[in-house]
N, C-alpha and C positions, 0 to 999 in steps of 0.2 A: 169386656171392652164396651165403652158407653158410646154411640152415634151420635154425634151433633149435628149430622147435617140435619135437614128439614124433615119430617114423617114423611115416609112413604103411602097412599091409601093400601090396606091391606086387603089382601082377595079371600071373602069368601069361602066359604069351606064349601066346595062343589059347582064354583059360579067359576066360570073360565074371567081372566083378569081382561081389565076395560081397554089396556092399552100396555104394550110394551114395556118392561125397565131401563129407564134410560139413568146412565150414573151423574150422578153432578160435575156440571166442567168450568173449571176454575173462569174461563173466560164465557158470557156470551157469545151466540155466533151472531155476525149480520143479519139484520135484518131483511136486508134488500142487496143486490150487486152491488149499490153506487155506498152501501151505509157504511161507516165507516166499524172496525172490529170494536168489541167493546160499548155498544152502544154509548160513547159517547160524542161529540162533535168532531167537525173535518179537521181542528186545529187542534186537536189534542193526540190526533192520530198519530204514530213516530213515521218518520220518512227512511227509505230505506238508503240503503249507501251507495253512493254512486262509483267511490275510488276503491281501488283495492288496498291491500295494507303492503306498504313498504318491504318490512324483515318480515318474515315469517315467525308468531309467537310459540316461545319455545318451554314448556313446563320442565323444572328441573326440580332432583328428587334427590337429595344425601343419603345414603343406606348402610349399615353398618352389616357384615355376615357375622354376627356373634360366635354360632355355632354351626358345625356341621354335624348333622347326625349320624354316626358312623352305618347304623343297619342301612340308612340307605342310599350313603357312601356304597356298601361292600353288595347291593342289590346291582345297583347303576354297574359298577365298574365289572361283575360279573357276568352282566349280559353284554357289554360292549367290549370283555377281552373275549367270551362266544364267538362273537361275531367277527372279531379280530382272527380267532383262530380260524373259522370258516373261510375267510377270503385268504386266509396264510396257506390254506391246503387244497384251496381252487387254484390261486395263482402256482404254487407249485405242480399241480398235475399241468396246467397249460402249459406253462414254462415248460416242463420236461415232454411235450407232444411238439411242440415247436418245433424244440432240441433234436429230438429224434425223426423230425419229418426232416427236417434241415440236412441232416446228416450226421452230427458233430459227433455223436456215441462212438459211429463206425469208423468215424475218421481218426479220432482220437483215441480208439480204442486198439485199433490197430497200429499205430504208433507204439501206443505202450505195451503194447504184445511183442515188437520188433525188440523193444531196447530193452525188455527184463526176459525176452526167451532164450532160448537152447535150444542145443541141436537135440535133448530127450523130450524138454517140454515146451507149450506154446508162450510161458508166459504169465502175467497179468489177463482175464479175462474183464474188461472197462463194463460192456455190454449188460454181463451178465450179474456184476456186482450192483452199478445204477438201474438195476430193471423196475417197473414204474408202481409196481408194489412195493418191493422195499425201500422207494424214496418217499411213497404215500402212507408206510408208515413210519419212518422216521418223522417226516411231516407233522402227523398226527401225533408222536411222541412230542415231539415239541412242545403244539399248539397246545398240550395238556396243562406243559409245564408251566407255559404261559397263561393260562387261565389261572392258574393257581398262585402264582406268583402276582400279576398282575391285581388280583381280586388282594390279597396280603396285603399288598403292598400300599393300595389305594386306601383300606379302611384302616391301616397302620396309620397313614398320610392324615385322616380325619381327626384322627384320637390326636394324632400332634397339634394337628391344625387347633383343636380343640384346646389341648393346652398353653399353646400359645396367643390363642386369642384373648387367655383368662388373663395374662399379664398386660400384653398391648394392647385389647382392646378388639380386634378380629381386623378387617379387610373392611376399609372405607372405597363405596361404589359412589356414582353420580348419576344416575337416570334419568334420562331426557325422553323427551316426547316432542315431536313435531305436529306443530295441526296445521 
């Protein structure tokens, strides 16, 4: 890489340097408070604005999605159906401490113990069938499935997207920018 700016003095091998590096700056600074930038005259100075601007200027950008890359299609959607599963078997253990502070197990549970028992047996046990382990792991059976489908199904979704964009051309975006 060749330097155009001006030589720099170079320091001595063992002499400490005469003065600071200072880099080149495209503009002079003032001379003085009253000089104007640029050393040049007070009428060549620009003046600064006094009004504000009307609309606000808006940068706009046309974008085409050509392609989507399926690995990180199937990366994305794997970590956000995770996390889909996690809050699917949070909300289910609340829901069901709720349920059971509330009463509903025993109320309803004892209902259906009246209308399918006998005078041998009690019944339907509600209680013992919803107990909060085996709905945390159906829960969890679930969430698995849906990680796994979800994650499928999304980088299936790409590979189409993919081929369909190779006919029509992909997804036309419009990107704005406000200053």
């Amino acid at each position: 890489m060749t330097d155009t700016r001006e030589p720099q003095p170079q320091p001595q091998a063992g002499a400490a340097p005469a003065q600071p590096y200072h880099p080149p700056q495209a503009y002079s600074e003032p001379a003085g408070p009253g000089a104007p930038r640029g050393g040049g005259t007070a009428t060549a100075q620009r003046k600064p604005r006094t009004g504000a601007r009307m609309a606000p200027r808006t940068r706009k950008a046309r974008l085409r999605v050509a392609k989507a890359d399926p690995w990180s299609v199937m990366k994305v959607s794997f970590l956000l159906s995770i996390a889909l599963g996690i809050c699917t078997i949070v909300a289910a253990a609340v829901l069901w401490m709720v349920m059971d502070a509330m009463g509903v197990f025993s109320t309803v549970g004892g209902t259906i113990s009246e209308a399918t028992g006998s005078n041998e047996s009690n019944g339907f046990d509600l209680q013992s069938f919803l107990s909060l382990p085996r709905v945390l792991i159906f829960t969890s059976v679930i969430a698995v499935i849906d990680v796994v489908l979800a994650t499928a199904l999304a980088t299936l979704g790409a590979f189409i997207y993919n081929l369909s964009a190779g006919f029509v051309g992909g997804v036309e975006l419009t990107l704005a920018e406000d200053e």
